[in-house]
C-alpha positions as CSV (number, residue, x, y, z in Angstrom):
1,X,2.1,-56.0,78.5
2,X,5.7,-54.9,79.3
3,X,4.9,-54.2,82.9
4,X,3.5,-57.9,83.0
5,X,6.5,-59.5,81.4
6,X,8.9,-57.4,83.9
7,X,6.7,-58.2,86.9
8,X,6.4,-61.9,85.6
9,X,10.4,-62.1,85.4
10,X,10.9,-60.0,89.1
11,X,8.8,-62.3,90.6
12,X,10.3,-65.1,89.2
13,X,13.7,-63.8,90.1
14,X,12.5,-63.6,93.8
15,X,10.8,-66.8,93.7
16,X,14.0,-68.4,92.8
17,X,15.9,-66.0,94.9
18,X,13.9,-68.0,98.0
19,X,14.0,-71.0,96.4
20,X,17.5,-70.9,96.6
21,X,17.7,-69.9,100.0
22,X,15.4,-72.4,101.1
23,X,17.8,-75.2,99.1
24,X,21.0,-74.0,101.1
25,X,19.0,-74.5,104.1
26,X,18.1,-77.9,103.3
27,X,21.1,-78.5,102.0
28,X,22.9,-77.9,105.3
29,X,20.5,-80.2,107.2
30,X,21.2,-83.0,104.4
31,X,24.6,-82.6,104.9
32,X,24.7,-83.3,108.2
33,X,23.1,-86.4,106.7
34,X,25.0,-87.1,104.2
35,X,23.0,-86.5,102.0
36,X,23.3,-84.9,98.3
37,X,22.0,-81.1,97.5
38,X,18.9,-80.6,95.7
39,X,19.7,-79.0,92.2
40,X,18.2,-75.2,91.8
41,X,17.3,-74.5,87.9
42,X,17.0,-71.2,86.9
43,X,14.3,-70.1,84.8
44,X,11.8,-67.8,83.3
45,X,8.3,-67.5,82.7
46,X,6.5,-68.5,79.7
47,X,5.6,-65.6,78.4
48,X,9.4,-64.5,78.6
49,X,10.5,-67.9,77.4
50,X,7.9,-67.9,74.5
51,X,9.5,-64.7,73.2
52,X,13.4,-65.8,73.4
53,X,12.2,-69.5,72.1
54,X,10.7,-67.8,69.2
55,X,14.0,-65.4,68.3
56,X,16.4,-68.5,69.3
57,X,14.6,-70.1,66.2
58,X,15.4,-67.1,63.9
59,X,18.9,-67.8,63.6
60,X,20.3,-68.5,59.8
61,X,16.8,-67.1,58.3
62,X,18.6,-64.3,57.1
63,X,21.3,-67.0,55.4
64,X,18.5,-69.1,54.0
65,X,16.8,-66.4,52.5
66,X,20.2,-65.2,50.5
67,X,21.5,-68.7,50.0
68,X,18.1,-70.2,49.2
69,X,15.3,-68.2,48.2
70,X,17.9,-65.5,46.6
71,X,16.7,-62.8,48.4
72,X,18.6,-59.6,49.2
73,X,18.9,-58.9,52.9
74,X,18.8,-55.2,52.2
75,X,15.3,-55.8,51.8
76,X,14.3,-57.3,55.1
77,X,12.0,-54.7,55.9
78,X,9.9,-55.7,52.9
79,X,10.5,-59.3,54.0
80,X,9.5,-58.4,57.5
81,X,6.1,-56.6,55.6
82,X,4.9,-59.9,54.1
83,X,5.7,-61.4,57.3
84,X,3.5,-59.3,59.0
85,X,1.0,-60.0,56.2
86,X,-1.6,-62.9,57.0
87,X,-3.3,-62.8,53.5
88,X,-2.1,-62.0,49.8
89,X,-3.7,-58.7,48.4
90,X,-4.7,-59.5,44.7
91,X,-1.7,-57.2,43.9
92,X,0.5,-59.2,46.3
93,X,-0.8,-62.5,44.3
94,X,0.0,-60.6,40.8
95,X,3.9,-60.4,42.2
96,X,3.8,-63.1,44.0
97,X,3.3,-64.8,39.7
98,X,5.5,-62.1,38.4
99,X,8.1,-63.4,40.2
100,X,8.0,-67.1,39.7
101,X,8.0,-66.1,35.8
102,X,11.1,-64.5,36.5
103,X,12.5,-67.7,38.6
104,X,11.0,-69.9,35.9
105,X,12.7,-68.1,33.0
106,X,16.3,-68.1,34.8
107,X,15.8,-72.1,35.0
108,X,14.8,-72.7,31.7
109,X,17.4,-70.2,30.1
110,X,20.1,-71.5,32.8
111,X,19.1,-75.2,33.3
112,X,16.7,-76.7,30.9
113,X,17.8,-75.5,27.7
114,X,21.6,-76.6,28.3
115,X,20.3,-79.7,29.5
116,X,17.8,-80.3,26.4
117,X,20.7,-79.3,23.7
118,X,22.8,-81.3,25.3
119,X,20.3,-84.5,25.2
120,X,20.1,-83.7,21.4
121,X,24.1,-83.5,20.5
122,X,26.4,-83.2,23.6
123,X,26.1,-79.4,22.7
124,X,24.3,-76.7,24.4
125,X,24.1,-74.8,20.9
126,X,22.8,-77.0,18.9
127,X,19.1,-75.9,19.3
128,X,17.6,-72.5,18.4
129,X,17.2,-70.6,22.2
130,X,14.5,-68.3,20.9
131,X,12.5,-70.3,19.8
132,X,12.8,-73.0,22.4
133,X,11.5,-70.3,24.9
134,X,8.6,-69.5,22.8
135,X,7.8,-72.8,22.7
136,X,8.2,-73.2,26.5
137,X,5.9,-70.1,27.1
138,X,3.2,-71.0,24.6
139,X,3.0,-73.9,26.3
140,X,2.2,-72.2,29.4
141,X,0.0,-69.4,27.6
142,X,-2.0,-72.0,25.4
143,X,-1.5,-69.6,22.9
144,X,-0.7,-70.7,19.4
145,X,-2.8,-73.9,19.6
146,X,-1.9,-75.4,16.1
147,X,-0.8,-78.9,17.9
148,X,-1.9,-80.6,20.9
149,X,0.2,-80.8,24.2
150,X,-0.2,-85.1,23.7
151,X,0.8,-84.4,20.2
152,X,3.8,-82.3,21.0
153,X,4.8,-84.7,23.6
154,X,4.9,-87.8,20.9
155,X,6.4,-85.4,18.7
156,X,9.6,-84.7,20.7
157,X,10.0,-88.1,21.9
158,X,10.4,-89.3,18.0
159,X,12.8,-86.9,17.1
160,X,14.5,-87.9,20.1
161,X,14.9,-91.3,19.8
162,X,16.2,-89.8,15.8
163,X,18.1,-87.8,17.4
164,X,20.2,-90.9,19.6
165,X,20.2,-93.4,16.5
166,X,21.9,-90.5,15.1
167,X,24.5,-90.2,17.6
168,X,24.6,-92.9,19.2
169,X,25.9,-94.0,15.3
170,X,28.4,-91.4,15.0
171,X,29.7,-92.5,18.5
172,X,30.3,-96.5,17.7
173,X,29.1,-96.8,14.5
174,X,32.9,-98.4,13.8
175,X,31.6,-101.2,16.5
176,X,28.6,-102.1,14.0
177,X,30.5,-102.2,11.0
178,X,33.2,-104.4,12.3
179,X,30.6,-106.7,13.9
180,X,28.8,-107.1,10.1
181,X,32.7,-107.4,8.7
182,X,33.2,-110.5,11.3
183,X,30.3,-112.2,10.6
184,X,30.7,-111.9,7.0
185,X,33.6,-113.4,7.3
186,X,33.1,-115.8,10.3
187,X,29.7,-116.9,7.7
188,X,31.9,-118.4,5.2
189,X,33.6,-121.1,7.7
190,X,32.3,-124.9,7.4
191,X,31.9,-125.3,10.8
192,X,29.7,-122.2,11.0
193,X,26.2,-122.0,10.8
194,X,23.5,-119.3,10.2
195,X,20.2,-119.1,11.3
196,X,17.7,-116.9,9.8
197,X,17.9,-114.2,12.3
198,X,21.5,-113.9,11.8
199,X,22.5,-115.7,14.7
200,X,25.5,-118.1,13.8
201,X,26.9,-121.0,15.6
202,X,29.8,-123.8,15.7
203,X,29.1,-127.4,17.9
204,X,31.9,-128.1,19.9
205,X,30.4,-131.0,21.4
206,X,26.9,-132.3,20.7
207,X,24.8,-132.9,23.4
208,X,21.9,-136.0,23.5
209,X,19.8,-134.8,26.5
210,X,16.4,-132.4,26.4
211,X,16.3,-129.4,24.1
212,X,15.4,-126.8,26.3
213,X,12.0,-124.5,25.5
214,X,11.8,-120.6,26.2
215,X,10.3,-120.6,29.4
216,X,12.8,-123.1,30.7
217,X,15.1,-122.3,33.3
218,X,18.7,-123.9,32.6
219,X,22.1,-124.1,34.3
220,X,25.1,-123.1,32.1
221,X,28.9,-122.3,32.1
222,X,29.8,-119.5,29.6
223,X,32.2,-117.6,28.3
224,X,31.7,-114.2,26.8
225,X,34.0,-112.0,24.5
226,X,34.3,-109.4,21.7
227,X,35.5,-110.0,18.6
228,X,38.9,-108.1,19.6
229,X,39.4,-111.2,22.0
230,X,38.5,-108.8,24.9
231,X,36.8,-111.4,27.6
232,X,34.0,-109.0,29.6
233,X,32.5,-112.3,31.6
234,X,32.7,-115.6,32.4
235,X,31.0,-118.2,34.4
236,X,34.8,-120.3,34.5
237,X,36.6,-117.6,36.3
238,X,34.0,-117.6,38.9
239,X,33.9,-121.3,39.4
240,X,30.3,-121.5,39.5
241,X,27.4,-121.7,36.7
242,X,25.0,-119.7,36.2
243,X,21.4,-120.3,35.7
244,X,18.6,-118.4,34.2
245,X,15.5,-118.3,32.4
246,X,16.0,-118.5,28.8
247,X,13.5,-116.3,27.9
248,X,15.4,-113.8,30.5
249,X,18.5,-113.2,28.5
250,X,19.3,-111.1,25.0
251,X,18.1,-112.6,21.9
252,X,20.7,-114.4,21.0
253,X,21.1,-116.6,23.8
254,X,17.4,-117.5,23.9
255,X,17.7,-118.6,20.4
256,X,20.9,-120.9,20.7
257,X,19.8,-122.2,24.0
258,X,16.0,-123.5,22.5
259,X,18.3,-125.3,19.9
260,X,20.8,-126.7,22.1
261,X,20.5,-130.2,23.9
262,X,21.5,-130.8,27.2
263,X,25.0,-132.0,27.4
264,X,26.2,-129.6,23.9
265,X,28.8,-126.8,24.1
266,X,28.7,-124.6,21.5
267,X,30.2,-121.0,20.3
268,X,28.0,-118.3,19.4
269,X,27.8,-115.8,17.5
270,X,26.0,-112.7,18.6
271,X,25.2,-109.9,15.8
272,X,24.2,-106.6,18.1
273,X,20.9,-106.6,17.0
274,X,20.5,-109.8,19.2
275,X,22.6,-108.8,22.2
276,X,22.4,-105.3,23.6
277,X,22.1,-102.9,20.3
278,X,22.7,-98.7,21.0
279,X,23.2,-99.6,24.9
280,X,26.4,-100.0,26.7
281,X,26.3,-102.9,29.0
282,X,29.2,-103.0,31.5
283,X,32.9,-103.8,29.7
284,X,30.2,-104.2,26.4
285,X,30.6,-101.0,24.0
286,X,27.4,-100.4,21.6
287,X,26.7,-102.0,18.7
288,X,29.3,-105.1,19.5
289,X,29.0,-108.2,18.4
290,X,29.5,-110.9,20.9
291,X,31.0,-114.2,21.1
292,X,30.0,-116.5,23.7
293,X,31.5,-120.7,24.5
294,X,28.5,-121.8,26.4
295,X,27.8,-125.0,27.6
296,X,24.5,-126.3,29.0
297,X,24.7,-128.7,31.9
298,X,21.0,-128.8,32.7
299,X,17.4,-127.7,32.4
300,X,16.3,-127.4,36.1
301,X,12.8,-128.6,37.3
């Protein structure tokens, strides 16, 4: 095959050799023309090309396999062996798991377990590693059947959402208790009212148009604000009203808009429950209690 590929190339070589000569030839009549030379590519035969196209497309294998797959480059030869390989032997297929356990195991150990700790408490301590790792394998093994995969699942998903009440308290609890302070306080005022949800409100001015319904879609201006004074939105500043479904905004809004006629602009009152509870919303902390100024200009058709 190597006398082929060297007689492939020679012949090649002389074929261009002539080709070459013929060109100058040419090109000398054509230039008495003026006329521009004919261009003379080099090249090789496929067989010859094949092989350098194939090494060409080598390059950085050796890098990928370190940086990659983690492989040690001192053990190309064995590489080179499986390369060589065009089916698994059952033993092959026995290390081929082995070493995915190993992979596996660094992950969980390295990567999944910080991770899960760390969704429980901010801490990658706070759950036992042991036995986190015999859970993971039994899951795998299907040994130690005493609760169901689906049950397991629901399991940890309870805790979990335990687990963030929990913190998520010991984070901004202070928000939720000066919210209940406020409104305890902000209760007591004449000009306040209380519904039964907890949802108080003051009439600035009293509106005589349509009361919208839930599925209404309305045009307002608004303000919005913590209890510290802190304004996180308005409607004013932009110069433009918003509009909305009612039934497309926290609970409190959807109540005080259903009671509102066109035409009223009121200040509400917005205990957490009925505004975004446990979850941070932009410049909103959790558990806040929100004041809003919001005036309804119109229910749109």
């Amino acid at each position: 095959m190597k006398i082929i590929k060297f007689l492939c190339v020679f012949l090649m070589a002389a074929l261009c050799l002539s080709t070459g000569a013929a060109t100058k030839k040419t090109s000398k009549k054509k230039n008495k023309k003026n006329t521009a030379p004919v261009e003379v590519v080099d090249t090789i035969c496929v067989d010859s090309f094949s092989y350098v196209f194939g090494k060409a497309n080598s390059n950085g294998l050796k890098k990928y396999l370190a940086q990659q797959m983690g492989i040690d480059t001192t053990y190309i030869a064995d590489f080179l062996k499986g390369f060589e390989s065009t089916k698994l032997t059952e033993a092959d297929m026995r290390e081929k798991a082995r070493i995915a356990g190993t992979e596996i195991r660094n992950q969980v150990e390295n990567q999944v377990y910080p991770q899960a700790s760390k969704q429980v408490n901010d801490s990658i301590d706070i759950l036992n590693k042991v036995l986190f790792l015999n859970g993971f394998r039994d899951g795998i093994s299907g040994q130690n059947e005493t609760i169901s995969m689906d049950s397991t699942q629901a399991l940890v998903q309870k805790q979990m959402e335990y687990y963030h009440r929990v913190n998520m308290e010991r984070k901004y609890g202070a928000n939720r208790l000066a919210g209940e302070e406020f409104l305890k306080l902000n209760a007591k005022k004449d000009s306040v009212k209380t519904t039964e949800s907890g949802l108080q409100y003051k009439i600035l001015t009293q509106g005589t148009g349509e009361v919208p319904v839930a599925t209404s879609r309305v045009k307002v201006n608004y303000e919005g604000k913590l209890i510290d004074g802190t304004v996180f939105d308005s409607s004013y500043s932009r110069k433009k009203p918003a509009s909305f479904g009612c039934n497309q905004v926290i609970k409190g809004w959807t109540e005080a808009l259903t009671m509102m006629p066109v035409g009223s602009k009121w200040e509400i009152y917005i205990p957490q429950q009925l505004a975004y509870g446990d979850r941070e919303q932009g410049k909103i902390p959790p558990f806040s209690t929100l004041i809003f100024t919001v005036e309804l200009l119109e229910i749109e058709k």
